[in-house]
N, C-alpha and C positions, 0 to 999 in steps of 0.2 A: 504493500500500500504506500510506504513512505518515497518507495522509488517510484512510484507510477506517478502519484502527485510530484515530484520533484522533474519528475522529465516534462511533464504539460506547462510546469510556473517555468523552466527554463525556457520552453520551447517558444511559449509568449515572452521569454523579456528578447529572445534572438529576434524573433519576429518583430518588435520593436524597434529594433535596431537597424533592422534593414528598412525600417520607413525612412528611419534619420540619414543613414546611405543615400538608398534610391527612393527620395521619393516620390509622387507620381500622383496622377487622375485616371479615374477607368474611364472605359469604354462609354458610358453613359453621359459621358459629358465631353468627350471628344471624336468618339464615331457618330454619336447619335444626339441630335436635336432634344436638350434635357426637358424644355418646356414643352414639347408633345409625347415622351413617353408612357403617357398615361393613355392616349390614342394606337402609340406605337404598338405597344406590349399591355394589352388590355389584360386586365383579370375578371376573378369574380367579387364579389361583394364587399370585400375588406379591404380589395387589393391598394385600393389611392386612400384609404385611412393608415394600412401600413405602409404604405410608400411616405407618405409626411410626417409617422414616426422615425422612421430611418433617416428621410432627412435631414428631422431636426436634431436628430443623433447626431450625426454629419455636422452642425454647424450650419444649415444651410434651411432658415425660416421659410414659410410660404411670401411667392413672391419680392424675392431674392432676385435683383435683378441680374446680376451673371454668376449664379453658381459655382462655375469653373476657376472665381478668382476666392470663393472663401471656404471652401472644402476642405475637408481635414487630406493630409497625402498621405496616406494611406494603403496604397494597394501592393507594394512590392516588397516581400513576398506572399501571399497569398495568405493570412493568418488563419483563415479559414478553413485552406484545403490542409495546411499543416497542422492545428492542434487535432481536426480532426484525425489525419494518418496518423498521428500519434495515438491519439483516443484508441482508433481501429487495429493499430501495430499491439498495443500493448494488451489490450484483448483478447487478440489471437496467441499472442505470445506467453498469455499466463492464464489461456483457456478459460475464459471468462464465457457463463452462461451469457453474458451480456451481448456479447458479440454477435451474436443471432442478428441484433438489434441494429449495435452501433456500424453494422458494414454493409447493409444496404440504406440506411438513413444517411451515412455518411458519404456512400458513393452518391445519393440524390443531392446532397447539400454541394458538395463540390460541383457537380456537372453543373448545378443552379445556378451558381457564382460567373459563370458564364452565359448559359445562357438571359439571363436578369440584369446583364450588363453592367458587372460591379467590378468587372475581373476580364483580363484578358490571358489570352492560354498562356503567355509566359511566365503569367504570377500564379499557374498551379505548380508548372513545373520548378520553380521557386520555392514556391511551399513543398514540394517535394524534395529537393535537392537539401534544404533548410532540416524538413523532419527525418534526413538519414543521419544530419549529421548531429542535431539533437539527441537523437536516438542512441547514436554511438556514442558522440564524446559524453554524453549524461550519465552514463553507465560510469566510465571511468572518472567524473569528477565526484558524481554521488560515493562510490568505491572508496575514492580518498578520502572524503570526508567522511563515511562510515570508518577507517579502520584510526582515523586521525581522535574521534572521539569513541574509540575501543568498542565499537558495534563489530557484529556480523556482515560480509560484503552480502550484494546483490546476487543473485544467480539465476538466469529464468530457469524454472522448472525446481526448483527447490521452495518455492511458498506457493 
């Protein structure tokens, strides 16, 4: 439990850091005309009451007259498709009933991040490239800091 929580809070401060790196605007506001994607990319019934909460998650009130210049930069790497492969990797990796669950919610939430226009394909592959290396060095700093304060290391398949 302590390494699986310790790989996710790393994996989001990495992902952090690559905003501060590269930062960046999706697709939604630079492929696509942001004041009609309510036309564009219609939903159903909640879709434009969630859409202006994201926004204003964003930073970005109704009627904001250019979007593109006060949006959080946010998109590179992918934080999304990464905590999720993490979620998904450590799952299968410590044979969690849960996984049933988290790997096809979590393959619909990545492919969504694209197609919903928040993400373009190089910020999954971003979040992917980001969640191997999480994955791996997290193992070896969690390690050290397990045997630095006289714990037992990590091992998959041993808890």
């Amino acid at each position: 439990m302590d390494f699986s929580v310790f790989v996710v809070i790393y994996g989001f401060y990495l992902s952090y850091l690559g905003y501060f790196i590269w930062p960046g605007i999706g697709p939604r506001f630079t492929l696509h005309n942001f004041d009609t994607i309510n036309q564009d990319l219609p939903g159903l019934l909640l879709t434009n009451f969630l859409r202006e909460i994201v926004n204003t998650g964003e930073s970005i009130p109704a009627g904001t007259p250019n979007p593109a210049e006060v949006v959080q930069r946010d998109i590179f790497p992918s934080g999304h498709t990464m905590i999720t492969l993490i979620v998904m990797y450590l799952s299968y990796r410590l044979k969690s009933r849960s996984r049933f669950f988290f790997i096809p919610v979590g393959a619909l939430l990545i492919f969504s991040t694209v197609y919903l226009w928040y993400h373009y394909v190089i910020d999954l592959i971003g979040g992917l490239t980001f969640m191997i290396f999480a994955v791996w060095s997290g193992k070896y700093i969690f390690n050290w800091w397990q045997r630095k304060i006289g714990k037992p290391e990590f091992e998959y398949g041993k808890y």
